[in-house]
C-alpha positions, 0 to 999 in steps of 0.5 A, spaced: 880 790 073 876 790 080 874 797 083 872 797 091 866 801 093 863 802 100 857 803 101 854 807 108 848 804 110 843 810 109 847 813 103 844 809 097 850 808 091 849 811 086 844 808 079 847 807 072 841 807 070 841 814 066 833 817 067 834 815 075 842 818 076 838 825 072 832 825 076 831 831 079 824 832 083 818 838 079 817 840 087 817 839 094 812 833 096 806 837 096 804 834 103 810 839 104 807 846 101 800 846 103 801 848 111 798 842 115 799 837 110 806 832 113 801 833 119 795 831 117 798 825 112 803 823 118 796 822 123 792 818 116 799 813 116 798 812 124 791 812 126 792 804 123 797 802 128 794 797 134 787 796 129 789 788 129 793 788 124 799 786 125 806 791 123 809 787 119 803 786 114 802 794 114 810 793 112 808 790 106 801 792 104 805 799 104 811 795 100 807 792 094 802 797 093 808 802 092 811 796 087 804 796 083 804 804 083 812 804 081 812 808 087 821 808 088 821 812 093 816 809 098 820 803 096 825 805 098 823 808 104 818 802 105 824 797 105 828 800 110 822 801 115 821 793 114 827 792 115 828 796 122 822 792 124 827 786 124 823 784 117 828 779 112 830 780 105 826 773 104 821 775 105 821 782 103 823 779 096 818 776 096 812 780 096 812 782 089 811 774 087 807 773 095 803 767 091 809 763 090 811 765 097 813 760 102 815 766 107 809 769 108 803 766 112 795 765 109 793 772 112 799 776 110 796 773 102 790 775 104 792 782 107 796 782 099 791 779 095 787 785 098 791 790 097 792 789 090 785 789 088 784 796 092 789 799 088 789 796 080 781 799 082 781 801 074 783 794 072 777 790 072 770 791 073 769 788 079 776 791 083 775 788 090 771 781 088 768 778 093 771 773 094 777 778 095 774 781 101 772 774 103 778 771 104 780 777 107 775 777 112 778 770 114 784 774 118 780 780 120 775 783 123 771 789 121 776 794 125 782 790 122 779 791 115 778 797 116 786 799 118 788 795 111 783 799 107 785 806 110 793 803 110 793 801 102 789 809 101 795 812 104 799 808 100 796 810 094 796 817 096 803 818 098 805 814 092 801 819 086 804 825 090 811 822 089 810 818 083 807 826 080 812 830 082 818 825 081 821 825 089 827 822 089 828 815 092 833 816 099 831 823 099 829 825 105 
């Protein structure tokens, strides 16, 4: 038996895993409740533009980070965002396995290999080794490493408001 769906670019077919087709949110995003909040959070995201590094490493950093922290919903969101900046499904696929990537330049490792030690802080007694920042440090420079510190910040932040109140992935 063959079935034919058609799927709209910005309607995301429906899952079949079961927790996800019942998942409904605890509450709005709480960025949303407190007054103030989507703006100030929305000015944290853009203050990191144009800092030296490039948008498409933003797009990943923000990509991985959300895959550690299970973040569905900035998954989502984030490989739209990437692929409206004109990223490819290579490399976006890639990002979860970026050691093994033949897609993605040493700059971009580095900016991952950073992000990953920033946001597993409680898995190691040394979370950002030096030879992490090090290798970093190769491709950036100070007001660089500054913009990806701040940028993987944010992406813990709206990962934990969303992970915590259970925001639906495509609602938005």
């Amino acid at each position: 038996m063959t079935t034919e769906t058609t799927t709209h670019e910005f309607a995301p077919q429906a899952s079949t895993t079961p927790h996800l087709r019942t998942m409904q949110p605890r509450m709005k995003n709480p960025a949303m409740v407190v007054p103030g909040g989507v703006k100030a959070l929305a000015g944290l995201g853009q203050m990191v533009h144009g800092q030296g590094v490039p948008a498409s490493t933003l797009e990943l950093v923000h990509l991985r980070a959300s895959q550690i922290n299970g973040c569905g919903w900035c998954i989502e969101y984030g490989m739209r965002q990437a692929r409206k900046a004109g990223e490819s499904e290579d490399r976006l696929a890639s990002v979860a396995a970026w050691r093994e990537s033949p897609y993605l330049s040493e700059a971009e490792c580095a900016a991952l290999e950073l992000t990953e030690s920033i946001t597993r802080l409680a898995d190691s007694s040394d979370p950002v080794p030096d030879a992490v920042w090090e290798r970093a440090a190769e491709h950036y420079d100070e007001q660089a490493l500054a913009a990806l510190v701040l940028h993987v910040g944010v992406t813990n932040l709206y990962n934990r408001l969303n992970v915590t109140t259970r925001q639906v992935p495509g609602t938005w």
